[in-house]
N, C-alpha and C positions, 0 to 999 in steps of 0.2 A: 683332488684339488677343488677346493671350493669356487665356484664362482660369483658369488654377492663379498665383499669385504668383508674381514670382520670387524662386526661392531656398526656396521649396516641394520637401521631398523627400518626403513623409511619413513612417512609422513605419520604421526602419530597420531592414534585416534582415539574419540571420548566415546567412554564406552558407554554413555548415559545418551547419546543421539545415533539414530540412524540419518544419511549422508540418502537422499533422493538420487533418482538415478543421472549419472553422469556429473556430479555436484563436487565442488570438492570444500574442506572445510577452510576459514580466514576469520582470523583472527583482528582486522584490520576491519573498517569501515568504508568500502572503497565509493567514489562517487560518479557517480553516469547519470548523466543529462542529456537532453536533445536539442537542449540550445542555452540563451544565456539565463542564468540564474535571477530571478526577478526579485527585487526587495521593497516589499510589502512595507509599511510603514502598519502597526497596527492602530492609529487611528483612525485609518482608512481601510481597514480588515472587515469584511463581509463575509458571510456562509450564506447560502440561499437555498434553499430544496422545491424545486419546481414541478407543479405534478403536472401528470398528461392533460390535465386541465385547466394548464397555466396557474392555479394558485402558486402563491409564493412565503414560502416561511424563511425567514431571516434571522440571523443572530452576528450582532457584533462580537468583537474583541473580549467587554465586560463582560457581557452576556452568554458566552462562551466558557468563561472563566468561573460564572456563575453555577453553570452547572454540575451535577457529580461529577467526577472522575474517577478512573479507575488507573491501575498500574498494571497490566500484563505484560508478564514475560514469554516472549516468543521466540522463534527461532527463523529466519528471514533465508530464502533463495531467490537468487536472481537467475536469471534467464544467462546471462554470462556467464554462468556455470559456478558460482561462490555461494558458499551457505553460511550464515554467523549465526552462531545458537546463541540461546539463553539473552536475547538483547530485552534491555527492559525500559516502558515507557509509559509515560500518564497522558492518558488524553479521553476523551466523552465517546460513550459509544454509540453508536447510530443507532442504536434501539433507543436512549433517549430523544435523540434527536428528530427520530422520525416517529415518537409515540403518537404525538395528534396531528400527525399528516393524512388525509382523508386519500388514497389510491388503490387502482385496482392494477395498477401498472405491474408488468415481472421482470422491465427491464431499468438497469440506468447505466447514465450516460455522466462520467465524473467530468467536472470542468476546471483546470486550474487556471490562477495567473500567468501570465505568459502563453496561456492560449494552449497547451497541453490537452487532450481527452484519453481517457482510456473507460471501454465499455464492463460492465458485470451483469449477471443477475441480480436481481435485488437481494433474492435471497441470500446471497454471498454477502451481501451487509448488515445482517441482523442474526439474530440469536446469539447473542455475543462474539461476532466475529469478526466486526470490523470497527474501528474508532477514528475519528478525527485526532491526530497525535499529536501536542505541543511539545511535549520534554522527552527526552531521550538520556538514558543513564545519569538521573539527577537533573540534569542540564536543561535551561530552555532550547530546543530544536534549531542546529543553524540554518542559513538559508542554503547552504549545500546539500543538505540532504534533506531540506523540503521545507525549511521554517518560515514563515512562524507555526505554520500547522500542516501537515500533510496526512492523506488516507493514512491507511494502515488495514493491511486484507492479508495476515500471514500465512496463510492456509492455501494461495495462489503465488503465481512466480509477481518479484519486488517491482515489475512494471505497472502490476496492474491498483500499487498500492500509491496514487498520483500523490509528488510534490506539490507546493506550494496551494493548494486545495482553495478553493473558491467556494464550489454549488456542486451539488448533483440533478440532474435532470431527470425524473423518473417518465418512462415512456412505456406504450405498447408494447412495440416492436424493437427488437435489438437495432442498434445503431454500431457499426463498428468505432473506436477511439482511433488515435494518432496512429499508434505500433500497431495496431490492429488493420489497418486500411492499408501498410506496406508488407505482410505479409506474415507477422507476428500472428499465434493461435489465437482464436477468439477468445478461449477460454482461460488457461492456460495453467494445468495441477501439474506440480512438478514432482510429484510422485507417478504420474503420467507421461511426463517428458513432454508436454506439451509444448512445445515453442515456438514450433512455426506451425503455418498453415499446412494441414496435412498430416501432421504427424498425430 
């Protein structure tokens, strides 16, 4: 006597992604925030990249829009345990953005609207692996899921890839972010299972 049903497959899987440890796959865009959702007007939209020497490099809304873009398709996990593959989106990658920043800095410190931080290495934002993101599947970016522009670091679990995006502060020394000061990993590869402190 069998015991699974027949005709029992369970959760089906794409045989074109591997699933990081403990992840499971959604099909959905689910949305998680830490507080309320802030709505940027882009007249009033600023980027700023601050080095350990207080210089300040800025770029408005146009200025923004001015620059290349790219379209990568990625594959995003969050720390909640959900992975969405293949999402695809256009936004400037921080190798532009930080081409003629003068730093000797290895750390930063992301700053959003709403007062949000979450900390990286630097190195996690360059060689083509991190972008400032406006559009999302065609679409310009809502403000639920980070818009009018939000990081974007898919290669780290989805916290550390900040909403609503302001500045980055680049420093000496690691600084921990928001999730990171309540006990969330510093780091956080979710091929590593990284998620909290400790593990």
């Amino acid at each position: 006597m069998s015991v699974v049903s027949r005709g029992f497959r369970g959760r089906a899987r794409d045989a074109r992604h591997t699933l990081p440890p403990g992840q499971y796959e959604t099909h959905g865009f689910p949305v998680l925030s830490a507080g309320p959702t802030p709505r940027v007007d882009l007249d009033e939209w600023e980027f700023t990249v601050t080095t350990e020497t207080g210089d300040r490099y800025s770029w408005d809304w146009a200025q923004l829009m001015a620059l290349p873009s790219r379209t990568p398709t990625v594959d995003l996990h969050c720390v909640t345990k959900w992975s969405k593959f293949d999402t695809v989106w256009e936004g400037v990658s921080l190798d532009v953005l930080l081409e003629d920043v003068e730093t000797a800095a290895d750390h930063a410190l992301v700053r959003s609207y709403g007062d949000y931080t979450t900390n990286l290495p630097l190195e996690d934002l360059l060689d083509g692996q991190a972008w400032i993101a406006y559009r999302f599947d065609g679409e310009a970016l809502d403000p639920e899921h980070g818009g009018p522009a939000r990081l974007l670091v898919p290669h780290l679990y989805f916290w550390k890839s900040a909403k609503w995006v302001r500045g980055i502060h680049l420093l000496d020394e690691d600084e921990p972010g928001f999730w990171e000061s309540v006990g969330y990993h510093n780091y956080g590869d979710p091929w590593r299972e990284q998620r909290y402190q400790g593990d």
